[in-house]
Backbone atoms as SQL, in Angstrom:
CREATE TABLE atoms (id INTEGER PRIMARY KEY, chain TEXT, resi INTEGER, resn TEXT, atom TEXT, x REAL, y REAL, z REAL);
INSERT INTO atoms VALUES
  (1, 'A', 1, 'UNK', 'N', -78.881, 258.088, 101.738),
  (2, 'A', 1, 'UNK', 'CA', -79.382, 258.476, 100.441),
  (3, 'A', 1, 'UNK', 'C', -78.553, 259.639, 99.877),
  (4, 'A', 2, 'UNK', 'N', -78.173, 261.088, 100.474),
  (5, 'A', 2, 'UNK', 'CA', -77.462, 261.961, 100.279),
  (6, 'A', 2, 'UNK', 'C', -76.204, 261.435, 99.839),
  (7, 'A', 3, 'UNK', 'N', -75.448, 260.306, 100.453),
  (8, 'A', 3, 'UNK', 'CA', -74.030, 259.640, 100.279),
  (9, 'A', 3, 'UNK', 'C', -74.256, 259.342, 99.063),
  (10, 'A', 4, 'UNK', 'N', -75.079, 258.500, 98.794),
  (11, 'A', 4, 'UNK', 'CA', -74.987, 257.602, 97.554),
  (12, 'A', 4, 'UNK', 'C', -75.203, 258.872, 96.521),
  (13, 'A', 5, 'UNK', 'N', -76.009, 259.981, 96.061),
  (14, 'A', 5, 'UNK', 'CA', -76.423, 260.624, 95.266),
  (15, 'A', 5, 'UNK', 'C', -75.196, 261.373, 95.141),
  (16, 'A', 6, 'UNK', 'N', -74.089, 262.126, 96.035),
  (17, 'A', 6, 'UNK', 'CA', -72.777, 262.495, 95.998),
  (18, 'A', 6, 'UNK', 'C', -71.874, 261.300, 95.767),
  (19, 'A', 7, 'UNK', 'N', -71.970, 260.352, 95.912),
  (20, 'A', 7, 'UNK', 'CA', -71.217, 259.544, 95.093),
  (21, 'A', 7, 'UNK', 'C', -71.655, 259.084, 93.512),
  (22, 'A', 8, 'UNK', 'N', -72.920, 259.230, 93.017),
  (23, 'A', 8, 'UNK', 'CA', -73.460, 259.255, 91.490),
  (24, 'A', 8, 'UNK', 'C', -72.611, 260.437, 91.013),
  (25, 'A', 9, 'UNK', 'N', -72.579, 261.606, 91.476),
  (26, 'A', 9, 'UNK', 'CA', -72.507, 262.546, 90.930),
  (27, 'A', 9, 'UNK', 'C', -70.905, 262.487, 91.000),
  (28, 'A', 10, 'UNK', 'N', -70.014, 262.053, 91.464),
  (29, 'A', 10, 'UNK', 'CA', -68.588, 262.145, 91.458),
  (30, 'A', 10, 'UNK', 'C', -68.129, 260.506, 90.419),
  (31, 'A', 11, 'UNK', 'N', -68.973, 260.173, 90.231),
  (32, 'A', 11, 'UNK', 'CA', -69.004, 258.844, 89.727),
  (33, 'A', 11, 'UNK', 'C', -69.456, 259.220, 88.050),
  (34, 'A', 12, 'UNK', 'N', -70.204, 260.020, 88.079),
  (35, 'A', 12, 'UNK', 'CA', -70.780, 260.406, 87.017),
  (36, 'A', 12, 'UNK', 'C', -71.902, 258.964, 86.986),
  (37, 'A', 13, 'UNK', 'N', -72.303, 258.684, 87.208),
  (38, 'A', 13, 'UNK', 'CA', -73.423, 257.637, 87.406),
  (39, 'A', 13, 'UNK', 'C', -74.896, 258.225, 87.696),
  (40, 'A', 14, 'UNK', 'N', -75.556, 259.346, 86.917),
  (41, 'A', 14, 'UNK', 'CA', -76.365, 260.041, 88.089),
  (42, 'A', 14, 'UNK', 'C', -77.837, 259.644, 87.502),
  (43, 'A', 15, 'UNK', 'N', -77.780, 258.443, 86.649),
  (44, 'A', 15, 'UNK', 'CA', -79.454, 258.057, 86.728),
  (45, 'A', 15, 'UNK', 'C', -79.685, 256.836, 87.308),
  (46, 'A', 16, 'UNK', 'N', -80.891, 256.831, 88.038),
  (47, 'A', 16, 'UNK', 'CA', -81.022, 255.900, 88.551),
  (48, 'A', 16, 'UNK', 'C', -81.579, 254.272, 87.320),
  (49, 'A', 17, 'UNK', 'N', -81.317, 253.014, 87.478),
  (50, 'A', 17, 'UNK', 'CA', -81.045, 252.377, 86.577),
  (51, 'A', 17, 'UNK', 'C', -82.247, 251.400, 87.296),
  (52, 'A', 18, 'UNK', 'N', -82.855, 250.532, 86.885),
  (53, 'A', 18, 'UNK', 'CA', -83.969, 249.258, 87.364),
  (54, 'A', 18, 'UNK', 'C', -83.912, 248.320, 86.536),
  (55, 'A', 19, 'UNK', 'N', -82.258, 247.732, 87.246),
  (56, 'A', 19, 'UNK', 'CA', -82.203, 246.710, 86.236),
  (57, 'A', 19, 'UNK', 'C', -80.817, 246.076, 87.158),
  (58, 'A', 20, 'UNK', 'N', -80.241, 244.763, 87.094),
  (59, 'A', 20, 'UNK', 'CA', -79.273, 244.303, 88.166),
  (60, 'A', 20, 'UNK', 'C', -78.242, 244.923, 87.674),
  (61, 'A', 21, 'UNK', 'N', -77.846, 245.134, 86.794),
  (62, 'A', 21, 'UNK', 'CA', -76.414, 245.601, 85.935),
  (63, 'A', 21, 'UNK', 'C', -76.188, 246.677, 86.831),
  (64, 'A', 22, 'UNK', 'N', -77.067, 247.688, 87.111),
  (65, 'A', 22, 'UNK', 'CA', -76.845, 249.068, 87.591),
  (66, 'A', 22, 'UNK', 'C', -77.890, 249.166, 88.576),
  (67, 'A', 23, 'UNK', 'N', -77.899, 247.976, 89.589),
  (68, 'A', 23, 'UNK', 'CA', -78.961, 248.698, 90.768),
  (69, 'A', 23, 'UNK', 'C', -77.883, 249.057, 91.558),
  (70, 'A', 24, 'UNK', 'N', -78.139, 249.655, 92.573),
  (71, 'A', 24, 'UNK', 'CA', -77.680, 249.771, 94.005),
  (72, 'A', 24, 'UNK', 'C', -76.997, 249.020, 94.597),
  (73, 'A', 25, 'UNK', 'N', -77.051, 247.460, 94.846),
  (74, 'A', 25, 'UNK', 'CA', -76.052, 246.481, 94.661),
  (75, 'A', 25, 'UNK', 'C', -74.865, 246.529, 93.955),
  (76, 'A', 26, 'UNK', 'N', -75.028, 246.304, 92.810),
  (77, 'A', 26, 'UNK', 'CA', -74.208, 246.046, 91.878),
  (78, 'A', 26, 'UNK', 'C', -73.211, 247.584, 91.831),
  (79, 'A', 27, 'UNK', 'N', -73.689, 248.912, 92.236),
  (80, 'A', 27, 'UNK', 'CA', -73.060, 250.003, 91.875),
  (81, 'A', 27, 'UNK', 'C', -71.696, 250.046, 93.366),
  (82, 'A', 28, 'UNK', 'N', -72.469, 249.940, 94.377),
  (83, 'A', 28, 'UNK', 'CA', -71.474, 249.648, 95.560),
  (84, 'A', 28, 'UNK', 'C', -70.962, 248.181, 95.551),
  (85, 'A', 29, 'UNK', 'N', -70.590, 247.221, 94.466),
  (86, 'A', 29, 'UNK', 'CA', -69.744, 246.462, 94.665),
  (87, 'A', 29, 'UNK', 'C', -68.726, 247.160, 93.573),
  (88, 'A', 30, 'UNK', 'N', -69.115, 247.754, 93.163),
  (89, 'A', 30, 'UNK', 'CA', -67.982, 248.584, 92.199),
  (90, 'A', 30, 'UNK', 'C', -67.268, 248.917, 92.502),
  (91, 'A', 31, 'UNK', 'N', -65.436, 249.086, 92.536),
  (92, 'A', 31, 'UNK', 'CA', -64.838, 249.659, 93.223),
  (93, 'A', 31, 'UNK', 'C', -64.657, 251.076, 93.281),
  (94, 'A', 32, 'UNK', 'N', -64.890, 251.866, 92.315),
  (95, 'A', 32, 'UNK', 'CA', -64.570, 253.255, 91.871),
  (96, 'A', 32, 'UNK', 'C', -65.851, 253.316, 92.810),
  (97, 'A', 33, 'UNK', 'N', -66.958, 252.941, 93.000),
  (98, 'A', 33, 'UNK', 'CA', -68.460, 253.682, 93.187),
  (99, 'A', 33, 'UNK', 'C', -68.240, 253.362, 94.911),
  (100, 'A', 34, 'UNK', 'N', -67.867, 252.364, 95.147),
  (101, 'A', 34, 'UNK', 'CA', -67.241, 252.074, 96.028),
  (102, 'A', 34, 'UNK', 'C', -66.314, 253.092, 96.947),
  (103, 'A', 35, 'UNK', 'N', -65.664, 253.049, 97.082),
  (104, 'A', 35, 'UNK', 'CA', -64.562, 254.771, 97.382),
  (105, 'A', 35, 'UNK', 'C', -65.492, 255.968, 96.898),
  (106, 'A', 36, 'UNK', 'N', -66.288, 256.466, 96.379),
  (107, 'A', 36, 'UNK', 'CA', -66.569, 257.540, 96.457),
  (108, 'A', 36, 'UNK', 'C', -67.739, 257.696, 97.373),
  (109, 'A', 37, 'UNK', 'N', -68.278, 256.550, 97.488),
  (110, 'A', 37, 'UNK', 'CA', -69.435, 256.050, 98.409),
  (111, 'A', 37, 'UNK', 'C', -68.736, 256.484, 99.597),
  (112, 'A', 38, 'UNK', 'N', -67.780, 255.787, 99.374),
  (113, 'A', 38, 'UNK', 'CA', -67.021, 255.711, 101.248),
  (114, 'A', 38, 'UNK', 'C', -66.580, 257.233, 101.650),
  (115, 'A', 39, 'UNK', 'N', -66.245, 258.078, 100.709),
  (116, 'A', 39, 'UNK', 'CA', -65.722, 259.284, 100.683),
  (117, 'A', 39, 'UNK', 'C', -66.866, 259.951, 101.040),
  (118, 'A', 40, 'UNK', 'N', -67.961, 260.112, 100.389),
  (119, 'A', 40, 'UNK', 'CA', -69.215, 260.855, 100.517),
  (120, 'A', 40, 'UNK', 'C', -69.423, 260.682, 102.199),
  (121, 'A', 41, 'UNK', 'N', -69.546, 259.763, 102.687),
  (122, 'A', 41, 'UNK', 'CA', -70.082, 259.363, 103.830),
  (123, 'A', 41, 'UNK', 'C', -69.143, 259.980, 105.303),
  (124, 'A', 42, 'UNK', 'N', -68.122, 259.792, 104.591),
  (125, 'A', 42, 'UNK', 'CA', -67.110, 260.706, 105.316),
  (126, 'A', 42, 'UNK', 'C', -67.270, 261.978, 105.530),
  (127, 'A', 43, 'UNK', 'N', -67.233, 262.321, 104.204),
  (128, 'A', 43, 'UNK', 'CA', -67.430, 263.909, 104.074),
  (129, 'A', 43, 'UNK', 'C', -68.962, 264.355, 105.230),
  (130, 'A', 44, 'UNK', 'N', -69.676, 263.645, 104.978),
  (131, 'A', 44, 'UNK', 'CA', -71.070, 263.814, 105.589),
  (132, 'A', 44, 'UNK', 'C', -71.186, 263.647, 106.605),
  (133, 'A', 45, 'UNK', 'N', -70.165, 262.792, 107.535),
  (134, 'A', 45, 'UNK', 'CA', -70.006, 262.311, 108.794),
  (135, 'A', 45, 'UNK', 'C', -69.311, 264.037, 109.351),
  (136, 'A', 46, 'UNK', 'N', -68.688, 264.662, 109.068),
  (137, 'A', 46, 'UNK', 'CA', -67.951, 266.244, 108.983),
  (138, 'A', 46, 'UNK', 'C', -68.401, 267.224, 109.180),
  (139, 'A', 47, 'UNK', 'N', -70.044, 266.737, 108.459),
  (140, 'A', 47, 'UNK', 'CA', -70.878, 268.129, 108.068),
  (141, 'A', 47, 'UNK', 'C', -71.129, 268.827, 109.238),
  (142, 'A', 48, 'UNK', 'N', -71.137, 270.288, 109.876),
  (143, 'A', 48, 'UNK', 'CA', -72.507, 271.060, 110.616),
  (144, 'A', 48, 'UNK', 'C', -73.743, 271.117, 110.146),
  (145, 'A', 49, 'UNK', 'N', -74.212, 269.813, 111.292),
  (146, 'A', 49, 'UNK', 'CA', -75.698, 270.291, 110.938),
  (147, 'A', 49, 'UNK', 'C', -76.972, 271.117, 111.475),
  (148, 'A', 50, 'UNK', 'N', -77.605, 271.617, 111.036),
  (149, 'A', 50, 'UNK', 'CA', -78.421, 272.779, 111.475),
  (150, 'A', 50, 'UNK', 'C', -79.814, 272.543, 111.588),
  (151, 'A', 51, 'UNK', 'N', -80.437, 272.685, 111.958),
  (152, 'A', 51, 'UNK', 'CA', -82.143, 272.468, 111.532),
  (153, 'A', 51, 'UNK', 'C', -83.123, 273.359, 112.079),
  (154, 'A', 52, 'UNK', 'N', -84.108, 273.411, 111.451),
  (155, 'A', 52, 'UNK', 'CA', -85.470, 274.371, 112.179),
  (156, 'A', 52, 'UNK', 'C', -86.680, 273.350, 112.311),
  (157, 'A', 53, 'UNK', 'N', -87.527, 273.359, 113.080),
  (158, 'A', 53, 'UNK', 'CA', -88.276, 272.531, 113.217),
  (159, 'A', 53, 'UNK', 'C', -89.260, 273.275, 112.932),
  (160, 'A', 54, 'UNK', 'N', -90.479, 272.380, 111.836),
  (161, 'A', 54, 'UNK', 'CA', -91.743, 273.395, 111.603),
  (162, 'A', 54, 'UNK', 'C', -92.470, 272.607, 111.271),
  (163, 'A', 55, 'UNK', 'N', -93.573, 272.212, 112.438),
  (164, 'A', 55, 'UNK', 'CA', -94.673, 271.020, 112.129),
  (165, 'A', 55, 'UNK', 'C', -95.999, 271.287, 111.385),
  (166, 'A', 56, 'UNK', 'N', -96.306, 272.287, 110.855),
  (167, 'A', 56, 'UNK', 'CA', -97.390, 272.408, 109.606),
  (168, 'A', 56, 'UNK', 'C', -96.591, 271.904, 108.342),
  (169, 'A', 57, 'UNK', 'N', -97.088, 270.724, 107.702),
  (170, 'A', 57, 'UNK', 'CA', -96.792, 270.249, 106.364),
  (171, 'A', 57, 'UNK', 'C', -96.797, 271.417, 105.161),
  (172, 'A', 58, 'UNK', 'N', -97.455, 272.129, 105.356),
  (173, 'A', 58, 'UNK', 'CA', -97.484, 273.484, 104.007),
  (174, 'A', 58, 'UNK', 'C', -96.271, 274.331, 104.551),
  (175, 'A', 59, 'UNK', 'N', -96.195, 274.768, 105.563),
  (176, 'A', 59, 'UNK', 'CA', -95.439, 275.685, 106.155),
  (177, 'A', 59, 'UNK', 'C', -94.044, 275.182, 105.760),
  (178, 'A', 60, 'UNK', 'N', -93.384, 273.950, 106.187),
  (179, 'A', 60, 'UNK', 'CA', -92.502, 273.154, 106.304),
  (180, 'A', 60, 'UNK', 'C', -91.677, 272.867, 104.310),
  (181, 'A', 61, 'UNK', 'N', -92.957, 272.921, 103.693),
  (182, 'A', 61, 'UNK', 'CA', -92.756, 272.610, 102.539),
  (183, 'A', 61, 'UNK', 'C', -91.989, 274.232, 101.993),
  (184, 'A', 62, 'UNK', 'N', -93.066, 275.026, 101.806),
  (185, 'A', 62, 'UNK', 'CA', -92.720, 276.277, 101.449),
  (186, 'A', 62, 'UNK', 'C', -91.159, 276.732, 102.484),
  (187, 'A', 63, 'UNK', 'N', -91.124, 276.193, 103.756),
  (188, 'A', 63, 'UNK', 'CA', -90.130, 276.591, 104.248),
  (189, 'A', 63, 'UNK', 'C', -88.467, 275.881, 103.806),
  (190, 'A', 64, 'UNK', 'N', -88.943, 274.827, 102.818),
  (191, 'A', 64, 'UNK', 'CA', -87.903, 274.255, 102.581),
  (192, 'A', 64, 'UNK', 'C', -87.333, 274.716, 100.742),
  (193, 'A', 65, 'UNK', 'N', -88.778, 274.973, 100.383),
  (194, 'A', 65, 'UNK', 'CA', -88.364, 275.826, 99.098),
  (195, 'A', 65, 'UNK', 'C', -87.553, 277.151, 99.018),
  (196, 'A', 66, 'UNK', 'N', -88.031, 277.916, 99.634),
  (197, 'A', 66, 'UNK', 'CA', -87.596, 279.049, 100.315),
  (198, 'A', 66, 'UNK', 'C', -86.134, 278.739, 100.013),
  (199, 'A', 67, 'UNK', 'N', -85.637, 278.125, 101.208),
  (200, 'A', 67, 'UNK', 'CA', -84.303, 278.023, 101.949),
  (201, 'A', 67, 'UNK', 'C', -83.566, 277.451, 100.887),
  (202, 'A', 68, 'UNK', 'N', -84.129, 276.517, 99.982),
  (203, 'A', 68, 'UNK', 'CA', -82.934, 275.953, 98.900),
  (204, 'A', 68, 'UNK', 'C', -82.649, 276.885, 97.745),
  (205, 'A', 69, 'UNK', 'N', -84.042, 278.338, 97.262),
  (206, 'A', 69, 'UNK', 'CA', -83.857, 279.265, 96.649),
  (207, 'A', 69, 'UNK', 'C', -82.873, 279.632, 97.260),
  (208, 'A', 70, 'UNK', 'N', -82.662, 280.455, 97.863),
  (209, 'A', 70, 'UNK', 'CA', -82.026, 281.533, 98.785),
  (210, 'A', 70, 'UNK', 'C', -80.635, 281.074, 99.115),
  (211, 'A', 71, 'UNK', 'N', -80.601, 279.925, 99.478),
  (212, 'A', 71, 'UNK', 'CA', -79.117, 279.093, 99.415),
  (213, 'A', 71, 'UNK', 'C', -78.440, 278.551, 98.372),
  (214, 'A', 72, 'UNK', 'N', -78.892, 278.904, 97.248),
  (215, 'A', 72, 'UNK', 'CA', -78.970, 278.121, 95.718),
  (216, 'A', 72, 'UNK', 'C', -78.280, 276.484, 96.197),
  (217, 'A', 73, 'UNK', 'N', -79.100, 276.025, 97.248),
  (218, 'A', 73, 'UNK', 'CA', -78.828, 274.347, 97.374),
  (219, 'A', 73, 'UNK', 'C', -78.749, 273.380, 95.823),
  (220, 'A', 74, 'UNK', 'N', -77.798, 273.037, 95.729),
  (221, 'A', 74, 'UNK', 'CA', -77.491, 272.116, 94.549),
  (222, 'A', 74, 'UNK', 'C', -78.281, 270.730, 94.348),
  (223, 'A', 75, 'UNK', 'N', -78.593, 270.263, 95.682),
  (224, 'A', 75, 'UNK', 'CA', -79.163, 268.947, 95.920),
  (225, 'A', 75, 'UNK', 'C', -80.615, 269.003, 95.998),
  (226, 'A', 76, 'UNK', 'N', -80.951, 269.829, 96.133),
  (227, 'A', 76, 'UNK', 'CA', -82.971, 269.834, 96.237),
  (228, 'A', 76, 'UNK', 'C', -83.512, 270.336, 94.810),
  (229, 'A', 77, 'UNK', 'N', -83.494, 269.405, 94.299),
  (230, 'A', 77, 'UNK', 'CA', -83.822, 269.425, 93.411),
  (231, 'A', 77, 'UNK', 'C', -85.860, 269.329, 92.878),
  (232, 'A', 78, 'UNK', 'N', -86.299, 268.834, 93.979),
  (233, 'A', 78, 'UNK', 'CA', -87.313, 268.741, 94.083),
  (234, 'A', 78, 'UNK', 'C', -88.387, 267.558, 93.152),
  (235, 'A', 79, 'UNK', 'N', -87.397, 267.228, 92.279),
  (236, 'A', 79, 'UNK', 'CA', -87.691, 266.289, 91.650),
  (237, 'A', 79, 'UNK', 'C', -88.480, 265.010, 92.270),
  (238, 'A', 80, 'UNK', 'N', -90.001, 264.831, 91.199),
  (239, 'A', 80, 'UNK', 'CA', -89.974, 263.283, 92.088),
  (240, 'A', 80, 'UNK', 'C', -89.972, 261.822, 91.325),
  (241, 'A', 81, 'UNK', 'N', -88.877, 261.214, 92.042),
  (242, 'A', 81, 'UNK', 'CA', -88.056, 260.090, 91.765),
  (243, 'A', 81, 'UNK', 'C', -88.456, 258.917, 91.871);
């Protein structure tokens, strides 16, 4: 999911579409969407990853708000989709 949303965004493609022209299919048979797909995934395959584990659902939530303030995370957007 992260791959594909870094590939919208290098694609400039960044709404999601509900319709065949522009589903998910149709965007990775694309070739441009295609390669950046493949690039993203790469890049992500690279990453250090880190984690904290925190099994209260409130705790976990606030702990994830927190951390994307404070990190000015680009991707948590919090939006729901």
């Amino acid at each position: 999911m992260f791959a594909f949303r870094l590939a919208r965004e290098q694609t400039g493609r960044l709404e999601a579409a509900y319709n065949k022209k522009d589903s998910r299919k149709a965007l990775q048979a694309d070739p441009a969407f295609a390669a950046a797909f493949s690039e993203a995934k790469a890049r992500i395959r690279k990453m250090d990853l880190r984690f904290i584990e925190e099994h209260d659902p409130l705790k976990q939530a606030l702990l994830e708000i927190y951390v994307s303030i404070v990190l000015a995370t680009p991707h948590n957007d919090f939006n729901t989709h």
